[in-house]
C-alpha positions as CSV (number, residue, x, y, z in Angstrom):
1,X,18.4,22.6,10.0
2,X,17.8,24.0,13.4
3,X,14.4,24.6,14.8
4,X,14.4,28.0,14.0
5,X,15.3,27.6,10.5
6,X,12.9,29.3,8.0
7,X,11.9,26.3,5.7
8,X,11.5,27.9,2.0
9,X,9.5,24.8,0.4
10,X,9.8,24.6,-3.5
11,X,6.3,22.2,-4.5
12,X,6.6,19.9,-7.5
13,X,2.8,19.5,-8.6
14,X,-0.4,21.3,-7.6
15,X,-3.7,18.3,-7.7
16,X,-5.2,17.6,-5.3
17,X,-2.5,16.9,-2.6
18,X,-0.2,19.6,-3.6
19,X,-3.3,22.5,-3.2
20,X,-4.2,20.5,-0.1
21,X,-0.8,21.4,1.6
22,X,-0.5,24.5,0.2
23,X,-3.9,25.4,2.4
24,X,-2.7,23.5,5.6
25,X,0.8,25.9,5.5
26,X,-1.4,29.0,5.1
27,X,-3.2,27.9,8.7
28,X,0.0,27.1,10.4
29,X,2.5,30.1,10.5
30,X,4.4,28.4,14.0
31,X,5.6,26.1,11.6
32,X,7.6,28.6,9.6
33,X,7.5,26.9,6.6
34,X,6.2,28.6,3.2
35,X,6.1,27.4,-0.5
36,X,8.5,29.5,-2.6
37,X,7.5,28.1,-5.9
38,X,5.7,25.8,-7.1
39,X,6.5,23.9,-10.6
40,X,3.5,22.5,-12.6
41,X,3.5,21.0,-16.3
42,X,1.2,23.8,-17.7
43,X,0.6,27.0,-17.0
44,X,-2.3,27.4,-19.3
45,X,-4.9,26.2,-16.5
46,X,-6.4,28.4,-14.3
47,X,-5.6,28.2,-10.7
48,X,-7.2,29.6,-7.2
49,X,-3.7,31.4,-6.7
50,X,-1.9,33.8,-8.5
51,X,0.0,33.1,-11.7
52,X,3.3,34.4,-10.0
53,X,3.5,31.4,-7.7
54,X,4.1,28.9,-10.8
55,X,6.7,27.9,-13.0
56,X,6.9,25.0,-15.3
57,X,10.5,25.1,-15.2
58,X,12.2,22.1,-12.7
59,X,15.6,24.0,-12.7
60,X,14.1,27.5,-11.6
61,X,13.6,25.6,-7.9
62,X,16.1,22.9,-7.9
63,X,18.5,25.1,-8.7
64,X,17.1,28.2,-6.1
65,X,19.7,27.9,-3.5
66,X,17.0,30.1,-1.4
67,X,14.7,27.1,-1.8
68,X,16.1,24.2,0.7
69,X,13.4,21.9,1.0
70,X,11.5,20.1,-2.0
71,X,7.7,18.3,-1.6
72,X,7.4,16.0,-4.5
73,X,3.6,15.8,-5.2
74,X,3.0,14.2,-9.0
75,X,1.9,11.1,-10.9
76,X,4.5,10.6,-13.3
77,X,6.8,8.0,-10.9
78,X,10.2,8.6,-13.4
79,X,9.7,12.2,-13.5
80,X,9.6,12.3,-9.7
81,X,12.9,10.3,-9.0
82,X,14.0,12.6,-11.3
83,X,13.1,15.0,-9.0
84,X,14.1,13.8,-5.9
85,X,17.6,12.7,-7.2
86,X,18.2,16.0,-8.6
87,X,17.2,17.7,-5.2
88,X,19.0,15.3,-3.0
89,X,22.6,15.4,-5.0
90,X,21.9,19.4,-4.1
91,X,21.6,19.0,-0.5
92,X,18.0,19.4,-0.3
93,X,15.8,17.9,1.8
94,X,12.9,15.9,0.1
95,X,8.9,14.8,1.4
96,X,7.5,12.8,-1.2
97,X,4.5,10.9,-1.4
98,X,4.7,8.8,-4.6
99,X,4.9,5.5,-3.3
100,X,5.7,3.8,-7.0
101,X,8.8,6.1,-7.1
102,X,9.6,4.9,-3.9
103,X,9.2,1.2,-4.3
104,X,10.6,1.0,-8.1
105,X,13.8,2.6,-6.8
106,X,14.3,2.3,-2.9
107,X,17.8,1.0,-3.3
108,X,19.1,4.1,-5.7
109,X,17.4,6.3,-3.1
110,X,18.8,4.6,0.2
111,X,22.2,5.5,-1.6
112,X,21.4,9.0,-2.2
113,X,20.6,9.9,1.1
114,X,24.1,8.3,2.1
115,X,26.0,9.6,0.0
116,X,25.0,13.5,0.1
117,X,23.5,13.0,3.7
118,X,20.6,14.3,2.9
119,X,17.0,13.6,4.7
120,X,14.4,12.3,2.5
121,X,10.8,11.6,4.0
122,X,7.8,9.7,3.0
123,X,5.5,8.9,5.5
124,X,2.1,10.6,3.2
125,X,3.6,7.6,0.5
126,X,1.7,4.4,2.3
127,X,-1.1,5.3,4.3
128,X,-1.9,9.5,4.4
129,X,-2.6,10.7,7.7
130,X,-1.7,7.3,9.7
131,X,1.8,7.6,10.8
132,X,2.9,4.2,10.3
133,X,6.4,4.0,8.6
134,X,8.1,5.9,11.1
135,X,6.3,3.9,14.2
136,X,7.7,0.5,11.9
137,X,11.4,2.3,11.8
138,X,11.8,3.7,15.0
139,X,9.6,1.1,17.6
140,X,10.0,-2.4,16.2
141,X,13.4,-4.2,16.6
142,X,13.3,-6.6,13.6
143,X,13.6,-9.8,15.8
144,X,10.9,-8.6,18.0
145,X,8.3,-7.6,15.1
146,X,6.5,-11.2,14.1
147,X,3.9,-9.8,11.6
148,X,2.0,-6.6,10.1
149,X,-1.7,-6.8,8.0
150,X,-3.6,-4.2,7.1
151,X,-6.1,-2.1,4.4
152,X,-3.4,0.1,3.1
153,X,-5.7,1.3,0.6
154,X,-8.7,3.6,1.3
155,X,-10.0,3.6,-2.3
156,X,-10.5,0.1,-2.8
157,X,-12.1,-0.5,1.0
158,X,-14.1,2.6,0.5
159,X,-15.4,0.7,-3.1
160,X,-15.9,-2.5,-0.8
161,X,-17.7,-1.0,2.0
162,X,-19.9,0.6,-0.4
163,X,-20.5,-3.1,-2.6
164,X,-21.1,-4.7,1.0
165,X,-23.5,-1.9,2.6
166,X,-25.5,-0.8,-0.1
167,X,-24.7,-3.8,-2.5
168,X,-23.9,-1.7,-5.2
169,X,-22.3,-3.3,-8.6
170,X,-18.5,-2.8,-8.4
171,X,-18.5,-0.4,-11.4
172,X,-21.2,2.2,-9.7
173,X,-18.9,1.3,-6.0
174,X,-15.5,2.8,-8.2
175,X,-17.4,5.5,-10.0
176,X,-18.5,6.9,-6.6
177,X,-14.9,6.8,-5.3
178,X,-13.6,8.9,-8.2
179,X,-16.1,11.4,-8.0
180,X,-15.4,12.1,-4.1
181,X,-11.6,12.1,-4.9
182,X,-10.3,9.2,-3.1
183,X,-9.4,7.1,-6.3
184,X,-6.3,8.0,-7.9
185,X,-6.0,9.5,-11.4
186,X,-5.6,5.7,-13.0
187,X,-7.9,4.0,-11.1
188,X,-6.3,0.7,-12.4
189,X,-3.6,1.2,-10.0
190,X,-5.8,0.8,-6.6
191,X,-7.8,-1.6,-8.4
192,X,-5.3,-3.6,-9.7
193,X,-3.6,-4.1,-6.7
194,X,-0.2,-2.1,-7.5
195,X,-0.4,0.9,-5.5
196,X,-1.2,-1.5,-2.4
197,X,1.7,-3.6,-3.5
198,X,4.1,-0.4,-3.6
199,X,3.1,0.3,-0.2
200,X,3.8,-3.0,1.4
201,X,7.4,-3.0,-0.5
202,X,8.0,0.5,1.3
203,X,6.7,-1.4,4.3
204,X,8.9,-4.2,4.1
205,X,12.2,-2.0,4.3
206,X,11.4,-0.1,7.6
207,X,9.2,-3.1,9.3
208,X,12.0,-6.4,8.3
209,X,14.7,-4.9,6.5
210,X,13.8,-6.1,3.2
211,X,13.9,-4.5,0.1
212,X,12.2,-6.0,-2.6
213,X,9.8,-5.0,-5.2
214,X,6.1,-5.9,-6.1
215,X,7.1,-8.6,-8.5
216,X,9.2,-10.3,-5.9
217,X,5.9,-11.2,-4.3
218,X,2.4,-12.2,-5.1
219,X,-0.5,-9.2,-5.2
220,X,-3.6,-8.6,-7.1
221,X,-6.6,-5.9,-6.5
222,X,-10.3,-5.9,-6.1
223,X,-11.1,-5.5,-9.8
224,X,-12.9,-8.7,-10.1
225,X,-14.7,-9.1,-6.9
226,X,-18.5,-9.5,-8.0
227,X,-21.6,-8.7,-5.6
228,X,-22.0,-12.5,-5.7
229,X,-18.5,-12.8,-4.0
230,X,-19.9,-10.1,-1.4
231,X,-23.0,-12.4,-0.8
232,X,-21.4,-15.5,-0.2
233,X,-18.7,-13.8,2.3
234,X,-21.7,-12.3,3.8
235,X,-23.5,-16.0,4.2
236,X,-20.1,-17.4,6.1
237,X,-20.1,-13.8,7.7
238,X,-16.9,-12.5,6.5
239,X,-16.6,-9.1,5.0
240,X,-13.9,-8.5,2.0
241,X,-11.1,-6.1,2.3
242,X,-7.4,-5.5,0.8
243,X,-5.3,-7.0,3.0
244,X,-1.3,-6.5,2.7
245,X,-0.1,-9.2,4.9
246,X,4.0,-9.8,6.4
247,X,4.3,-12.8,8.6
248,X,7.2,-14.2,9.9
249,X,7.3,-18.0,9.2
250,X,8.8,-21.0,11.1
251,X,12.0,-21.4,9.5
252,X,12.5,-17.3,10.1
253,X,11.2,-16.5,6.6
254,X,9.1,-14.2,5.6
255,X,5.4,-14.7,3.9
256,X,4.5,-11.1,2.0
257,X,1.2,-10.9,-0.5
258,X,-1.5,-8.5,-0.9
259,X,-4.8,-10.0,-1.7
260,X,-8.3,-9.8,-0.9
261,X,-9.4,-11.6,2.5
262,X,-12.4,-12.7,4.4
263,X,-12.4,-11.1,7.7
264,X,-14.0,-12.4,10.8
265,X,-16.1,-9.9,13.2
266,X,-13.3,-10.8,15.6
267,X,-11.0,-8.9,13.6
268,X,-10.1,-5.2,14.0
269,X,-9.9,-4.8,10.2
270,X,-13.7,-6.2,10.0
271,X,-14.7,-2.8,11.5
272,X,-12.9,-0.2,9.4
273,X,-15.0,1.3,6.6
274,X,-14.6,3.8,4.1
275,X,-11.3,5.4,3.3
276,X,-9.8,4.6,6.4
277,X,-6.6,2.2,6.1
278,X,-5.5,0.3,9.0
279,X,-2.6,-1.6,10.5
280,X,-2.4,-4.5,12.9
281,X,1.5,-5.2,14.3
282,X,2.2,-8.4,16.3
283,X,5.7,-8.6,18.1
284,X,6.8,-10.6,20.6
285,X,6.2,-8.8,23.8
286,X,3.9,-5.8,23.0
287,X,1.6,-8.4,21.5
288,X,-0.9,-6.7,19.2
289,X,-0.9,-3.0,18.3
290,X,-3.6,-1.5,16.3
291,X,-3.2,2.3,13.9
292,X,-5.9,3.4,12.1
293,X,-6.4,6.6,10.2
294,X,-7.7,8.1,7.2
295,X,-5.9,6.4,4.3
296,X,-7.0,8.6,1.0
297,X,-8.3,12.7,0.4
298,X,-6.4,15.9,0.3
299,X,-6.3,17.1,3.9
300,X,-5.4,13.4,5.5
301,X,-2.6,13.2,3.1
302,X,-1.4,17.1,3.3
303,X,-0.9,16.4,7.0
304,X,1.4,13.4,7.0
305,X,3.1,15.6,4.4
306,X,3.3,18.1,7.0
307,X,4.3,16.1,9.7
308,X,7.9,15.2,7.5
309,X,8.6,19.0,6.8
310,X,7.7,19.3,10.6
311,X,10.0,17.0,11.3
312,X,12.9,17.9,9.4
313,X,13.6,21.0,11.9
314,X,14.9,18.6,14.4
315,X,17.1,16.4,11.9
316,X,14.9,14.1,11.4
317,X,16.4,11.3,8.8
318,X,15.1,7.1,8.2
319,X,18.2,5.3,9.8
320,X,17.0,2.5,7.9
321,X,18.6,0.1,10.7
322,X,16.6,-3.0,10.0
323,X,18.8,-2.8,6.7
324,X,22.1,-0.9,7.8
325,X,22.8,-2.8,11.0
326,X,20.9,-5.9,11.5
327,X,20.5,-9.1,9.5
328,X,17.5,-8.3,7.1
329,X,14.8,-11.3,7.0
330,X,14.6,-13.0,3.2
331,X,11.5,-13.3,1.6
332,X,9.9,-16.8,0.6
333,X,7.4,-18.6,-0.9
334,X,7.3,-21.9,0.0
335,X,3.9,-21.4,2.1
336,X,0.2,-22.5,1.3
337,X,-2.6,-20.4,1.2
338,X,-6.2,-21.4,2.3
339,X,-8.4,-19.3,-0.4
340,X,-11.7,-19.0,-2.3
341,X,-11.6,-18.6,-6.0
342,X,-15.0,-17.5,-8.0
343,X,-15.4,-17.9,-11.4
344,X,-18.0,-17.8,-14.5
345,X,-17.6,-20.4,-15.5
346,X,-15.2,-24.1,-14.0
347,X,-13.0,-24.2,-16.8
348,X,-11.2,-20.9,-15.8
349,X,-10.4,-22.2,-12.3
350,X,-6.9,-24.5,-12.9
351,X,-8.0,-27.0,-10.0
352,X,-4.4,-29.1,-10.7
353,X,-2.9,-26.1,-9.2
354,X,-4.7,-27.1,-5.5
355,X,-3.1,-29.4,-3.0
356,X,-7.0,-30.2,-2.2
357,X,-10.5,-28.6,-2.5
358,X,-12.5,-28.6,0.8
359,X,-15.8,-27.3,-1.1
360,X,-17.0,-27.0,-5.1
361,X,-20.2,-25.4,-5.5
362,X,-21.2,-24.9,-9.3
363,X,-24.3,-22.5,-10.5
364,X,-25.3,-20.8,-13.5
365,X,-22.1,-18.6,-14.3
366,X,-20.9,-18.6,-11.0
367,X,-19.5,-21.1,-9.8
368,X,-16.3,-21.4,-6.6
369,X,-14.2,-23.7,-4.0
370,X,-12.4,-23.0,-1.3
371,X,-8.9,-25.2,-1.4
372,X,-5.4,-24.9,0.2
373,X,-3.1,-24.0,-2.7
374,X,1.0,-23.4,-3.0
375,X,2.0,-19.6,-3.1
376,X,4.4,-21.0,-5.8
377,X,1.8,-22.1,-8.1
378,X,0.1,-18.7,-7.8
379,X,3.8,-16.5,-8.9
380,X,4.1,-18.9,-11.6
381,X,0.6,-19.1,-13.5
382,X,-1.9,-15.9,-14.3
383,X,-5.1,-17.5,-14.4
384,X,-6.1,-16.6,-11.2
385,X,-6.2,-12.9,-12.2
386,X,-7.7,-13.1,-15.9
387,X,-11.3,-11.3,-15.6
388,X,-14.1,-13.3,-14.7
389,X,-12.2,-15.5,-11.6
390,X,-11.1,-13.5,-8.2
391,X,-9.3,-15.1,-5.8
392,X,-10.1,-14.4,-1.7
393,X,-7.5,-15.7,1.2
394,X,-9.1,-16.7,3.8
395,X,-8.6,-15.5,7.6
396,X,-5.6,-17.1,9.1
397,X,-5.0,-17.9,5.5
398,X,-1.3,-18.9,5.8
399,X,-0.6,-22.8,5.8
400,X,3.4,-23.4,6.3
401,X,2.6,-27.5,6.3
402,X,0.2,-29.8,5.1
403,X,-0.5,-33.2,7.4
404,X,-2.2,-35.4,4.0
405,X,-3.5,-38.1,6.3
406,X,-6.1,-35.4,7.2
407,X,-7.4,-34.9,4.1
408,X,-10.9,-36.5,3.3
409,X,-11.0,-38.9,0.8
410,X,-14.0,-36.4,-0.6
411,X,-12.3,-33.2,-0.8
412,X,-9.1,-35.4,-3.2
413,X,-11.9,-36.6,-5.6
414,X,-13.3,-32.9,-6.0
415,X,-9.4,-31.8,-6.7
416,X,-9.2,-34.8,-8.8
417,X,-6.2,-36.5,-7.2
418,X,-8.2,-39.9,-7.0
């Protein structure tokens, strides 16, 4: 494509996203960009556009050769490689934003768009208007890149911000979040941690080269963080947020998870609220850099959406060099993590699991510690996600060694090793 290329967009899906981009293109005509057609599953429901704009046919825009650029906008993650395949063995160029599509088959897709040489961009897929993958693909040489964390998740910190500044229950915090739009259609996914843990696998590929999906590393949501977890992290003031974390480790390993973390004041993430994700890099000479943006809503997500059919006039493709050309980093977990685990009751915390506790308090159905635990223990056994028990890293919650001759001879009789 050339920069004065007409771009004849064909839309798959028309919720809140899709009918978000479709307003942005009507107040940008420099872009010369227009939606041809745009494919929904019915056409039954009434739409603020005319009828003659749908179809509910794939094949009537794959197919168009007229059409030369598909925006994948749906839900359904195997329709939508589907799509994308379909689109890029035809030489189209693809935007998508459907991160689970992305992270389930990233290795199918990376040989797609070699093998037809086709561009296929999804910067809206991890963190809406906050331009992050291509700043991870293009600035960061693998060797100089030491760590990423962030909240790549506004629903979930816009469900925490609301349980920490007007202490609301977590069910009233998520109900509010649906009704302004930022949760997704299955709220289970934010919740539960796995749209979070797509992100950070997308991530991984342009920030260290890796590619692996969420099960090759440990992740869980917000689902069963409690006000009473909000009012203890307010007594050692912390504040709770999502955190995906990458870190580099000693050996030149790699340390991946997404859990919930206590966050100093000291920390940039402490301070963003709301839907807004955020991203903290660390490399070796630039030090620290710090991206925030809007992370959920139609118009922040319409515009990184933009921004890749923007970019597509001037050839814009991933090189993917982190995986191509240099040696990609490995994933591992043979690391400790410093948490806090809550529960109703102490029977459904598994305290043989902990190398040691450092504090047990016990009250009437609530009881937690805080102890330094193996990230193996935590990929092998569940019960650290059953409902009723939530597990919080702490800050700097990463332990790669443990010295045992400082360990007080308290905090082994709590874990029960003497």
């Amino acid at each position: 494509m050339s920069a004065t290329t007409q771009l004849n967009i064909g839309l798959f899906g028309f919720g809140v996203v899709g009918k978000g981009l479709y307003d942005v293109l009507q107040n940008t005509p420099a872009l010369q960009a227009s939606i041809h057609k745009i494919c929904i599953k019915s056409l039954d429901k009434k739409r603020s556009i005319a009828a003659e704009n749908f179809t509910n046919i794939p094949g009537e825009i794959l197919n168009n050769q007229h059409i030369n650029v598909i925006v994948e906008l749906i839900d359904d993650a195997d329709a939508a490689f589907d799509i994308v395949k379909a689109a890029l063995q035809n030489g189209k160029a693809v935007v998508s934003a459907n991160k689970k599509m992305i992270a389930e088959h990233f290795e199918e897709l990376l040989a797609l768009q070699q093998e037809f040489q086709t561009p296929f961009l999804y910067e809206a897929s991890c963190c809406a208007s906050m331009p992050i993958i291509r700043n991870l693909e293009e600035y960061y040489d693998n060797d100089l890149l030491f760590s990423f964390r962030g909240i790549i998740n506004g629903s979930t910190n816009f469900i925490l911000t609301k349980i920490f500044q007007e202490q609301l229950e977590f069910e009233k915090a998520l109900l509010m979040a649906q009704q302004l739009g930022f949760a997704e259609s299955n709220p289970q996914l934010d919740i539960g941690g796995f749209d979070a843990a797509n992100k950070l696998s997308i991530l991984l590929a342009h920030s260290f080269g890796i590619i692996a999906k969420p099960a090759e590393f440990i992740f869980t949501g917000i689902k069963n963080i409690s006000l009473q977890d909000a009012l203890v992290a307010k007594g050692k003031k912390y504040k709770i947020k999502l955190v995906a974390n990458a870190q580099k480790l000693a050996d030149g390993k790699l340390a991946a998870f997404v859990l919930p973390q206590f966050v100093t004041k000291h920390d940039e993430l402490y301070h963003v609220e709301n839907e807004f994700n955020a991203i903290t890099t660390e490399s070796s000479f630039a030090d620290k850099h710090f991206f925030k943006g809007k992370g959920a809503g139609a118009f922040p997500t319409a515009s990184a959406v933009l921004s890749d059919i923007s970019a597509l006039r001037y050839n814009y493709k991933y090189e993917y060099k982190k995986i191509l050309i240099q040696q990609a980093s490995v994933l591992s977990n043979d690391f400790y993590l410093k948490v806090f685990v809550s529960a109703n009751e102490i029977a459904a915390i598994n305290k043989d699991d902990f190398e040691w506790i450092e504090e047990w308090h016990n009250e009437y159905h609530y009881c937690w510690l805080v102890g330094i635990i193996h990230v193996k223990k935590l990929a092998e056994h569940d019960w650290w996600k059953l409902p009723g028990v939530s597990l919080i890293a702490y800050p700097d919650a990463v332990v790669e060694n443990i010295d045992y001759k400082n360990i007080s001879k308290r905090s082994l009789e709590l874990a029960g090793i003497v």
